[in-house]
C-alpha positions in Angstrom: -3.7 -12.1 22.8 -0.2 -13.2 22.9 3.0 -10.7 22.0 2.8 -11.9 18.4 -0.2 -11.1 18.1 0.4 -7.3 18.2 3.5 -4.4 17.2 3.9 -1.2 19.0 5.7 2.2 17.9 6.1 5.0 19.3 4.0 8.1 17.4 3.9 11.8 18.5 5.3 10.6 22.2 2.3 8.4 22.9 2.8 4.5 22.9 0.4 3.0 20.5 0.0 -0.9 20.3 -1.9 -3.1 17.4 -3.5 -5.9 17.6 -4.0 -8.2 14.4 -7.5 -8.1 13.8 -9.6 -11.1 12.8 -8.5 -13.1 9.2 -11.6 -12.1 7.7 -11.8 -8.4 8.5 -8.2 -8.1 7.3 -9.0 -9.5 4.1 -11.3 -7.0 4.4 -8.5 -4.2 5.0 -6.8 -6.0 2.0 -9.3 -5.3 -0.2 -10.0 -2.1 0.6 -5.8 -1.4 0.6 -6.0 -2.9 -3.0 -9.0 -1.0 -4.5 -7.3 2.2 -3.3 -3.4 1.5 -4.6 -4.3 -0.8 -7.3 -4.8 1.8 -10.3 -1.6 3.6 -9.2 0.1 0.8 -9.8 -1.2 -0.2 -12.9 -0.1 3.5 -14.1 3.0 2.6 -12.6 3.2 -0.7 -14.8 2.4 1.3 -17.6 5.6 3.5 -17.1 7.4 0.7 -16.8 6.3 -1.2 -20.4 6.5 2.3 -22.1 9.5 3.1 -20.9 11.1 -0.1 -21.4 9.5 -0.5 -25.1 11.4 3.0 -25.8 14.6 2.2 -23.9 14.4 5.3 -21.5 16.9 4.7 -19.0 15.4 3.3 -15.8 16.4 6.6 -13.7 14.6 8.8 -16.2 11.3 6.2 -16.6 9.3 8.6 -13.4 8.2 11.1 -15.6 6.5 14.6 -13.9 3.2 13.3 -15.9 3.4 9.6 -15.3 4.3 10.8 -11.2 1.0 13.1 -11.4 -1.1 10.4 -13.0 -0.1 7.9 -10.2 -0.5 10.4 -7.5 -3.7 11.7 -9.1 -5.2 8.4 -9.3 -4.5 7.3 -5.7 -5.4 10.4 -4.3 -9.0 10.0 -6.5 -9.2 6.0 -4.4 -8.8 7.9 -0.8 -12.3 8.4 -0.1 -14.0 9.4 3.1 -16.2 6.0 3.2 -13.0 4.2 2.6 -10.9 6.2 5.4 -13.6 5.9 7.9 -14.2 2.0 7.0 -10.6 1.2 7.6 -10.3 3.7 10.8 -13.1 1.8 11.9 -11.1 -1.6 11.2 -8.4 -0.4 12.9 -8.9 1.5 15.8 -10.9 -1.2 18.2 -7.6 -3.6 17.9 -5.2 -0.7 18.7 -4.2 0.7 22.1 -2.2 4.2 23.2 -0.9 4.3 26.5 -2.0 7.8 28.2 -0.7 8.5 31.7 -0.2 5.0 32.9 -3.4 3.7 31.5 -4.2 1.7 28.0 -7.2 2.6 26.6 -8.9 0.9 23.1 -8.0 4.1 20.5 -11.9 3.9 19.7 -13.2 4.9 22.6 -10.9 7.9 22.7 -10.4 8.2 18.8 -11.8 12.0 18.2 -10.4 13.7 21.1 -7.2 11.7 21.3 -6.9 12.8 17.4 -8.2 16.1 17.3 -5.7 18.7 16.2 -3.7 15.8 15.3 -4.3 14.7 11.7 -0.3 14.1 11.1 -0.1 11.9 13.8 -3.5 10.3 12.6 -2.6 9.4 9.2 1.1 8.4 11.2 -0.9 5.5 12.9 -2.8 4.7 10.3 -0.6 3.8 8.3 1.8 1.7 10.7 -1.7 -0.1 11.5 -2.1 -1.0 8.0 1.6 -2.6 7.6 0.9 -4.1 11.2 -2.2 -6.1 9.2 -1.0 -6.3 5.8 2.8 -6.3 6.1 3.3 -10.1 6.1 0.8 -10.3 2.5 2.7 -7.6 1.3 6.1 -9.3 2.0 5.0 -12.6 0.6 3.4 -10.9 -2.4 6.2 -8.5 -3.0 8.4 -11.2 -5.4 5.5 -12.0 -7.5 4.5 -8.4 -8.1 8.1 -7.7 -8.9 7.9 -10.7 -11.7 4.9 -9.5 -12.8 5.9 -5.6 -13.4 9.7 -7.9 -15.0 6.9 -10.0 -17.5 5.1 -6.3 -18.2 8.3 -4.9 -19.4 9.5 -7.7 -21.1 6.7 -8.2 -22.9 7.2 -4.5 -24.0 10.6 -4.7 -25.2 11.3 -3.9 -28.8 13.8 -6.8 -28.3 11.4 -9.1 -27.6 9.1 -8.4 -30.4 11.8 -8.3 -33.0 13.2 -11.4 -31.5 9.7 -13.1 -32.1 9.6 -12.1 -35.9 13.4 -13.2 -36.6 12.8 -16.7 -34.8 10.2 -17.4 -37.0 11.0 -20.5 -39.6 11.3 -18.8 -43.7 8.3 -19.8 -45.2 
C-alpha cells in the first residue's frame, strides 16, 4: 500500500498509522457512522427550522434542551455492538510503532489499550476521519443546503410570502 493510501498522527507519544480499508467495508463504517450521528442531526435540523421560524438569533438557537436532546440522542446510538464493530473495522488497517517495531493494532489492541481509554477513543476517532473524511468533505456543502432549505422552509417569511404572491381570486 502506497503513502496515499494511509495518514499517521501522533497519539499519547506512540506513532499510529491508518490504512484505508477496503471500499466496501468503509461503506460499511459509513453506515454505521451515519446510523449513530444521524438523529442528532436531525434534532439539530430541528433547532435550526424552529429557531429560524421564530427569529431567535442564530447565537442563541443552541438551546440547554435542544444541546441535551442532541447529546442524549447520540449518546443513546453509541452502542457496544456498534463500538466493537467499528474497532473491529479499524484496528487490522492501523499500525503503532512500539520500540522500533510496527505491529497491526489488532494483534496488540487490549494490552496496547488497556488503562488507556482516552487515548482509545483519540484513535478512534482520527481512524474514522482517516476513512470517512474525504465523504464527509464532499458531502459537507450539500448537508449545509439542506439544513439552508430546512430553515427556509420554516421561515415565517416564507410562508407569508407564499400567501401574498397568490393571484386575488
Amino acid at each position: 500500500m502506497t503513502q496515499q493510501h494511509s495518514q499517521s498522527k501522533e497519539i499519547g507519544g506512540q506513532h499510529y498509522t491508518v490504512m484505508m480499508l477496503d471500499p466496501l467495508l468503509a461503506e460499511d463504517l459509513l453506515v454505521t457512522v451515519v446510523n449513530v450521528i444521524g438523529p442528532s442531526l436531525g434534532i439539530a435540523a430541528g433547532v435550526v427550522a424552529t429557531d429560524s421560524a421564530g427569529g431567535t438569533p442564530m447565537d442563541n438557537r443552541a438551546t440547554p434542551a435542544a444541546v441535551e436532546g442532541a447529546i442524549s440522542s447520540f449518546c443513546h446510538q453509541v452502542t457496544k455492538e456498534r463500538m466493537r464493530e467499528v474497532i473491529a473495522l479499524l484496528t487490522p488497517v492501523t499500525t503503532v510503532e512500539i520500540n522500533g517495531k510496527t505491529p497491526a493494532l489488532d494483534n496488540i489492541f487490549s494490552e496496547h489499550f488497556r488503562g488507556r481509554l482516552g487515548k482509545l477513543n483519540e484513535w478512534l476517532v482520527f481512524a474514522i476521519k482517516v476513512q470517512l473524511g474525504d465523504f464527509f468533505d464532499s458531502a459537507a456543502p450539500g448537508i449545509g443546503e439542506g439544513l439552508r432549505l430546512v430553515r427556509d422552509a420554516a421561515s415565517p417569511s416564507r410562508s407569508s410570502q407564499s400567501t401574498t404572491d397568490a393571484p386575488p381570486e
